[in-house]
TORKOL-4160 file (C-alpha; in steps of 0.2 Angstrom, whole numbers, padded with zeros to 4 digits, m for minus):
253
<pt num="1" X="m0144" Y="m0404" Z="m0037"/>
<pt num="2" X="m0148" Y="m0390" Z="m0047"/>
<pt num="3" X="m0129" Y="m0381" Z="m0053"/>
<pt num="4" X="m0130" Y="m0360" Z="m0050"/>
<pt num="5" X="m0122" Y="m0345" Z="m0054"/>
<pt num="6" X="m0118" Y="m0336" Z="m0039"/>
<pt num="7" X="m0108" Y="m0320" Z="m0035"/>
<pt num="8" X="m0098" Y="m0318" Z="m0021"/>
<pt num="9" X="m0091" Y="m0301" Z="m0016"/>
<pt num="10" X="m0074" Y="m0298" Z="m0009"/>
<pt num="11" X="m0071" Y="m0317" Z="m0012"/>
<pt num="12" X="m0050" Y="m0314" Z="m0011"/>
<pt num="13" X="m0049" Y="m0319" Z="0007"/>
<pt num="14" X="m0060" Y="m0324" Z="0023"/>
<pt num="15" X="m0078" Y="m0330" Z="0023"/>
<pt num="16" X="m0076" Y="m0325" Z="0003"/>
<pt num="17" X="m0064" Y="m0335" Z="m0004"/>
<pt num="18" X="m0069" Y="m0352" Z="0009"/>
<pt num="19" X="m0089" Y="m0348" Z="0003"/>
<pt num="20" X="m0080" Y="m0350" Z="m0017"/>
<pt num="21" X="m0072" Y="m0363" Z="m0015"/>
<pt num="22" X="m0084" Y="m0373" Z="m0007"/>
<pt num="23" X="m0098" Y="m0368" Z="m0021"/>
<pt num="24" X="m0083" Y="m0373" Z="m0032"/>
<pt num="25" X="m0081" Y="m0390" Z="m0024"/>
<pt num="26" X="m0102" Y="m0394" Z="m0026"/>
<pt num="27" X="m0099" Y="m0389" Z="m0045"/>
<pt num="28" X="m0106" Y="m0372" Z="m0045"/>
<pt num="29" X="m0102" Y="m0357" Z="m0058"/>
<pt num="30" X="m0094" Y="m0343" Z="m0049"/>
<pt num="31" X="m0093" Y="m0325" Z="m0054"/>
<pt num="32" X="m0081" Y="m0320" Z="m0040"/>
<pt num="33" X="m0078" Y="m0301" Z="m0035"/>
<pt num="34" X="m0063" Y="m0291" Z="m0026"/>
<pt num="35" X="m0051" Y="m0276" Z="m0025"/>
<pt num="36" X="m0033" Y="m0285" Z="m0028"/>
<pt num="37" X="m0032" Y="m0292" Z="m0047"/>
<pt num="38" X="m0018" Y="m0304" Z="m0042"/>
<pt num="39" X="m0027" Y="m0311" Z="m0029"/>
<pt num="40" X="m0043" Y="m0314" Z="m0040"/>
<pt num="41" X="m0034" Y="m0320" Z="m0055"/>
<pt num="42" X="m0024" Y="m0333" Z="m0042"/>
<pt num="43" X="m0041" Y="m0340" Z="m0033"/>
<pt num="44" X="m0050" Y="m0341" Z="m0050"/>
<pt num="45" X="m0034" Y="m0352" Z="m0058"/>
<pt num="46" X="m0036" Y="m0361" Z="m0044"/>
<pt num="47" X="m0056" Y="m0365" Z="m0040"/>
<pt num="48" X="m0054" Y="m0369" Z="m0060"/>
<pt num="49" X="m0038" Y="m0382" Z="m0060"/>
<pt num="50" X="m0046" Y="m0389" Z="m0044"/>
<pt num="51" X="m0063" Y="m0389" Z="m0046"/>
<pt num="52" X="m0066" Y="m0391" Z="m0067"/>
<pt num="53" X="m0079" Y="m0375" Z="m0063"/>
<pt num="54" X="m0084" Y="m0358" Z="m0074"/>
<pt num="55" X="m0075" Y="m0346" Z="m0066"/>
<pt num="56" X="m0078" Y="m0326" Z="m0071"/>
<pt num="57" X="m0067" Y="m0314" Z="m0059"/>
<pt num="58" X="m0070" Y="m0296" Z="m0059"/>
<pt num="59" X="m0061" Y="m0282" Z="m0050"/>
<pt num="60" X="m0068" Y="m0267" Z="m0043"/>
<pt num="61" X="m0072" Y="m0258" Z="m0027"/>
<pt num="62" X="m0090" Y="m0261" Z="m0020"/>
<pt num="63" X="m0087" Y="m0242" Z="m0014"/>
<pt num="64" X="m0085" Y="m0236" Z="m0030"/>
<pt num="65" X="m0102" Y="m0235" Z="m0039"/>
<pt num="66" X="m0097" Y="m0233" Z="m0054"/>
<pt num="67" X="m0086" Y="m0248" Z="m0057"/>
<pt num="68" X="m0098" Y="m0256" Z="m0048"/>
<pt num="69" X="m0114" Y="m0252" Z="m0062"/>
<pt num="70" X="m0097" Y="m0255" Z="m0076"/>
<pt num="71" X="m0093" Y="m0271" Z="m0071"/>
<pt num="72" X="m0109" Y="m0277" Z="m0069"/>
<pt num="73" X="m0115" Y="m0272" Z="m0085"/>
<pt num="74" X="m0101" Y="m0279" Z="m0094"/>
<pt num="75" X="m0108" Y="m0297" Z="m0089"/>
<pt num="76" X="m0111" Y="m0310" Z="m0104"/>
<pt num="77" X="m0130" Y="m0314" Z="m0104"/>
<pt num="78" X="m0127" Y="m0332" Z="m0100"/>
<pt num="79" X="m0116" Y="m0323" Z="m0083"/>
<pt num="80" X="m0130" Y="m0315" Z="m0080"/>
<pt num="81" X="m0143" Y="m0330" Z="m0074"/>
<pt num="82" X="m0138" Y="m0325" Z="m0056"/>
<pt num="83" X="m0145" Y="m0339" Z="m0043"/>
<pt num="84" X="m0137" Y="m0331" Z="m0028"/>
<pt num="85" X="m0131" Y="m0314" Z="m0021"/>
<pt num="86" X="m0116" Y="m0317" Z="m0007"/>
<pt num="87" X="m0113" Y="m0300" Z="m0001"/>
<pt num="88" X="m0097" Y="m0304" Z="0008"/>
<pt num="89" X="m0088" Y="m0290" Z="0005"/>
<pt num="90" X="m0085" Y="m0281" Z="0023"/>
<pt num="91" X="m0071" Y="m0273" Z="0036"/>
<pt num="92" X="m0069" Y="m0266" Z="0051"/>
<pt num="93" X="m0056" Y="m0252" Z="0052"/>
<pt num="94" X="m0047" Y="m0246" Z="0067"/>
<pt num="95" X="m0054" Y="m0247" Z="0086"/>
<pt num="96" X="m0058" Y="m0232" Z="0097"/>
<pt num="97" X="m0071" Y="m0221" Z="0105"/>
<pt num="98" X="m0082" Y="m0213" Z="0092"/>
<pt num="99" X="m0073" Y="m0195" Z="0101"/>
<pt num="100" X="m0055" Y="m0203" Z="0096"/>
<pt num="101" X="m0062" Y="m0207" Z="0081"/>
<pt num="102" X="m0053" Y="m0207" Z="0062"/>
<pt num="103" X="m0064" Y="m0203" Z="0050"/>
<pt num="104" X="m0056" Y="m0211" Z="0036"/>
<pt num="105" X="m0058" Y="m0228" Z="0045"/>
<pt num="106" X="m0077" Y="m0222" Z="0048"/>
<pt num="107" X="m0078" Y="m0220" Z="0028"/>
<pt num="108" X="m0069" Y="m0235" Z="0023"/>
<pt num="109" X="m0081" Y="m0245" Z="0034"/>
<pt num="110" X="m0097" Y="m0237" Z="0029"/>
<pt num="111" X="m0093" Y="m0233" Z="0011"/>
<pt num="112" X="m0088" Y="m0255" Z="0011"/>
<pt num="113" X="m0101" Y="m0261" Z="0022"/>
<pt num="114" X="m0116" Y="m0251" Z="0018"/>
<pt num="115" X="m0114" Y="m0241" Z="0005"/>
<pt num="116" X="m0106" Y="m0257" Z="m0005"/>
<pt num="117" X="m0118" Y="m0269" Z="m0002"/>
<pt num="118" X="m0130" Y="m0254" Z="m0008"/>
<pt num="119" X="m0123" Y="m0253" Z="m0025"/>
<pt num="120" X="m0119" Y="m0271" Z="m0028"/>
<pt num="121" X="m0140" Y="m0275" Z="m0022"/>
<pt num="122" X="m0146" Y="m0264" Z="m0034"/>
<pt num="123" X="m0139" Y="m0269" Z="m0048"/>
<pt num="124" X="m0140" Y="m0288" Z="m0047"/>
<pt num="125" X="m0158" Y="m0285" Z="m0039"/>
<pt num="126" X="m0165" Y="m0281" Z="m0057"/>
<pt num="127" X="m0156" Y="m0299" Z="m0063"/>
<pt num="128" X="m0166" Y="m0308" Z="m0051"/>
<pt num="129" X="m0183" Y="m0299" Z="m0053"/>
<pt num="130" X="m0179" Y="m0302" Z="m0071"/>
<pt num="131" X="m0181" Y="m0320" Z="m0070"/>
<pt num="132" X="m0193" Y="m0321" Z="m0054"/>
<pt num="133" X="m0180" Y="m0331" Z="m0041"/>
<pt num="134" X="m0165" Y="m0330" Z="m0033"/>
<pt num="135" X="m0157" Y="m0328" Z="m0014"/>
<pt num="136" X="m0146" Y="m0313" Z="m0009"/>
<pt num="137" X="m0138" Y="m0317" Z="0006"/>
<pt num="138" X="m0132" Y="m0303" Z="0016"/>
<pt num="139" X="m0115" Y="m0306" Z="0029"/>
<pt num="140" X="m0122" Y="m0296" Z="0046"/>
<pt num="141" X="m0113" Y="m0298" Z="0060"/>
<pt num="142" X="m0116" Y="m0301" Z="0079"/>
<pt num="143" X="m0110" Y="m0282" Z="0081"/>
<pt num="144" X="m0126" Y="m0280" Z="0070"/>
<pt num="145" X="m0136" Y="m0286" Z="0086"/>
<pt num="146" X="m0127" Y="m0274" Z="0101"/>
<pt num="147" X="m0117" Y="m0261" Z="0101"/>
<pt num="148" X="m0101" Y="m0262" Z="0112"/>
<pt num="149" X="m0085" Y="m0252" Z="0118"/>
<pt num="150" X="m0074" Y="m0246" Z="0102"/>
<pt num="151" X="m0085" Y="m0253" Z="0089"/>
<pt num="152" X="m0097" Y="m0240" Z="0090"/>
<pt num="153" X="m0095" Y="m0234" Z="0070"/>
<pt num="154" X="m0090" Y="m0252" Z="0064"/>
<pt num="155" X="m0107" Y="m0259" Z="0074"/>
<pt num="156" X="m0118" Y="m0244" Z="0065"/>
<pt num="157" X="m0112" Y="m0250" Z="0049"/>
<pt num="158" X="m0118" Y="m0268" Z="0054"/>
<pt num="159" X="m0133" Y="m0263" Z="0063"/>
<pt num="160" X="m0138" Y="m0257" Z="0042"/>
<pt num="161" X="m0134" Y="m0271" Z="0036"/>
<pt num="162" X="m0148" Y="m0278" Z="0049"/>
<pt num="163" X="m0159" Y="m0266" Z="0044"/>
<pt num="164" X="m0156" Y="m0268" Z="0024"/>
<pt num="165" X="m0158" Y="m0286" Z="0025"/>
<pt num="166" X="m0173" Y="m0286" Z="0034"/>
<pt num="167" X="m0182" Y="m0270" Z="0022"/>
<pt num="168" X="m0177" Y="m0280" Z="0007"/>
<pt num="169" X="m0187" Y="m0297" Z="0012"/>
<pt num="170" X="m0199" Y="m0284" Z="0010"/>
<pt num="171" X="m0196" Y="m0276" Z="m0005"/>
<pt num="172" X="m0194" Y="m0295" Z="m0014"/>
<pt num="173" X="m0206" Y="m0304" Z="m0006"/>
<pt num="174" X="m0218" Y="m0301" Z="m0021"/>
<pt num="175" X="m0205" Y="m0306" Z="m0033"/>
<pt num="176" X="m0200" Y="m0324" Z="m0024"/>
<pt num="177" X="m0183" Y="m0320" Z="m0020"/>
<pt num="178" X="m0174" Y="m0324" Z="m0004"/>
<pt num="179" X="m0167" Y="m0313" Z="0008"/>
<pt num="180" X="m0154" Y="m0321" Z="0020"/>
<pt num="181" X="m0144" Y="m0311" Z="0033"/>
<pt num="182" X="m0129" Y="m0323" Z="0043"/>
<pt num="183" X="m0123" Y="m0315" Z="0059"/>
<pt num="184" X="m0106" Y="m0323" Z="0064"/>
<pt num="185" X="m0096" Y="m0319" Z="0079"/>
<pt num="186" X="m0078" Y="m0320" Z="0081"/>
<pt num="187" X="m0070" Y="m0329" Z="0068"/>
<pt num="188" X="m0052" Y="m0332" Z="0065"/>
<pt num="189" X="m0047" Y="m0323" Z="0047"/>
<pt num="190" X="m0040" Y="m0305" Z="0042"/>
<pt num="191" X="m0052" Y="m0299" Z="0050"/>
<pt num="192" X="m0044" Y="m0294" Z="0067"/>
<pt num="193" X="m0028" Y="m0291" Z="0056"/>
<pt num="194" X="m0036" Y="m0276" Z="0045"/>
<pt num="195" X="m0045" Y="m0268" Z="0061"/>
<pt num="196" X="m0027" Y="m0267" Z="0070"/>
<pt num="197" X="m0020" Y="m0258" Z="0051"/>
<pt num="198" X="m0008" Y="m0273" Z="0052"/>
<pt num="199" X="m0004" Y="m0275" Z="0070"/>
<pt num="200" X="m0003" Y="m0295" Z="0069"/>
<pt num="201" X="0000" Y="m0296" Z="0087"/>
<pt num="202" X="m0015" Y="m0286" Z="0093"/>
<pt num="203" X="m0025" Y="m0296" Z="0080"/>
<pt num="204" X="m0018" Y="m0315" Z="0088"/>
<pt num="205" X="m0025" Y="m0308" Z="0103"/>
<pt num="206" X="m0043" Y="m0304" Z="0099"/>
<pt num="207" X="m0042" Y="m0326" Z="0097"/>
<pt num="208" X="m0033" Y="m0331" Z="0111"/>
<pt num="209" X="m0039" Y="m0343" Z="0124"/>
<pt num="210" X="m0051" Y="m0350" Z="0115"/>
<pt num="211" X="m0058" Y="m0360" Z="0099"/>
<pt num="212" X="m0064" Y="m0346" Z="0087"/>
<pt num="213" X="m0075" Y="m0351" Z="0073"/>
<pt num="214" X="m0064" Y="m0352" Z="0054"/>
<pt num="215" X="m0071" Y="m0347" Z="0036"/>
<pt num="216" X="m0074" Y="m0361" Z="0032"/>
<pt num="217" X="m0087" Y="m0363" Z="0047"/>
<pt num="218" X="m0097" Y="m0348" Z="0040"/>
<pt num="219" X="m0095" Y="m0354" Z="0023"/>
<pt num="220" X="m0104" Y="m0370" Z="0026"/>
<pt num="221" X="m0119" Y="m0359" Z="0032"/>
<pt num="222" X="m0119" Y="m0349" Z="0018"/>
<pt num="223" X="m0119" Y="m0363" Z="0006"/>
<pt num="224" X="m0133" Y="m0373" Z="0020"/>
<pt num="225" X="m0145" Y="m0358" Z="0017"/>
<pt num="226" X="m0143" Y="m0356" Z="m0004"/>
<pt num="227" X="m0147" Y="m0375" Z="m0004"/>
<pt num="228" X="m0160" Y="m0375" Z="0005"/>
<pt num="229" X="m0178" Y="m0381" Z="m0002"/>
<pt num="230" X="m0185" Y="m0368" Z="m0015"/>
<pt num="231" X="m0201" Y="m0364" Z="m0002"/>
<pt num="232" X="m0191" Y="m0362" Z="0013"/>
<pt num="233" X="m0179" Y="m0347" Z="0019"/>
<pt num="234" X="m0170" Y="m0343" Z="0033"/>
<pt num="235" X="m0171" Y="m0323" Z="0036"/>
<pt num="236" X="m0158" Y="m0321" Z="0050"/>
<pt num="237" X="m0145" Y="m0331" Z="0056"/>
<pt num="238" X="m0133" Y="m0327" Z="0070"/>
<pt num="239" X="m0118" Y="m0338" Z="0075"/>
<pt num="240" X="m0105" Y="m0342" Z="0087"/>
<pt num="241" X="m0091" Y="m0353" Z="0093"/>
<pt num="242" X="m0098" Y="m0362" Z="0109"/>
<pt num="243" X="m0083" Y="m0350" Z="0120"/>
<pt num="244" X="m0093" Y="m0336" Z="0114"/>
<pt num="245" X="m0112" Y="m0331" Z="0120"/>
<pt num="246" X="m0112" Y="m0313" Z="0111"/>
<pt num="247" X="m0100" Y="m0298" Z="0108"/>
<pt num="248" X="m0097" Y="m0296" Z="0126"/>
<pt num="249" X="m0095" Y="m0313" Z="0133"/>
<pt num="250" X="m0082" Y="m0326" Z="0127"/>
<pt num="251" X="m0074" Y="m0341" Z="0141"/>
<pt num="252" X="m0056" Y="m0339" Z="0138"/>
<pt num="253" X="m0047" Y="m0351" Z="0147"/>
């Protein structure tokens, strides 16, 4: 199989870092992305140790623009031959009726999930036009799909992520570049953690009674959809554990 290059955004933990170390694992380059510096420096020691791969780390906020554009611009030219886009980074922040709202939490998730996928889309995109190929894959969520009780704001910011994906299959179809949105449900990682500000006990309970899917599960798809066969690509893919038929129904035993 063809070795890539491919970028993974907020690669420190979750989906992210399970998506790297599987590209790692098949022998892929990585150029992996995320906030905390001593969390990048360790996974990329590590997916190089382990794996024997190229490894570029680069630090900054996806809801910064300007470190964005800096740190993309600082890539060698052999960095980047991008293959494929993994526009990981994402969050949900607090839990609440949209009149109880706090509008820090509304900015931290739109500012990440939107307006960061925004900024690092635009300036890759240009790298793959460049060389007429390439796959951006997009991670949506099921919240992207329906709207439910205390997840008003966190399921607007998903719903454009929807909405993104699909306008850029558009925009790149003349350029033969792929445009894959993955949708997962519940999925055991930080996730539930960084919504609750901490509360680890509020967070074990978003799981309980049930087999949620892990990282690694959604990296496996991730990694199924860049290796696909050149003329084929899958636009939207949306995923749960059997308990769980959508945002509002899960059999918890």
């Amino acid at each position: 199989m063809e070795k890539k290059i491919v970028l993974i955004t907020g690669a420190t933990s979750g989906f992210g870092e399970a998506t790297a170390k599987l590209f790692a694992k098949n022998g892929h380059s990585l150029i992996i992305t995320g906030r905390r510096k001593e969390r990048l420096d360790k996974l990329s020691n590590e997916l190089i140790s382990e794996f024997n791969v190229e490894v570029f780390p680069l630090c900054f906020d996806v809801q910064n623009s300007v470190e964005v554009e800096k740190a993309i611009s600082i890539l060698p030219e052999k960095w980047q031959n991008i293959d494929v886009l993994v526009n990981n980074a994402g969050l949900a922040s607090g839990y609440g009726t949209i009149q109880d709202g706090d509008i820090e939490d509304w900015d931290k998730m739109i500012n990440t999930n939107v307006k960061g996928l925004l900024y690092v889309t635009k300036n890759i995109t240009p790298l793959l036009i460049k060389r007429g190929k390439g796959h951006i894959i997009n991670i949506g969520s099921t919240a992207g799909k329906e709207v439910y009780l205390n997840g008003g704001v966190y399921c607007a910011s998903k719903h454009a992520v929807d909405a993104i994906s699909k306008g850029l299959r558009i925009d790149l179809l003349d350029h033969g570049i792929k445009v894959t949105q993955i949708c997962p449900g519940a999925a055991e990682t930080e996730f539930s953690e960084v919504r609750f500000h901490g509360d680890k006990e509020k967070a074990k309970n978003v799981y309980k009674g049930y087999q949620p899917m892990s990282a690694e599960d959604i990296a496996e798809l991730i990694y199924y959809s860049a290796t696909l066969p050149a003329h084929l690509c899958i636009n939207d893919l949306v995923v749960t554990s059997l308990a769980q038929a959508n945002s509002f129904y899960i059999n918890r035993e």
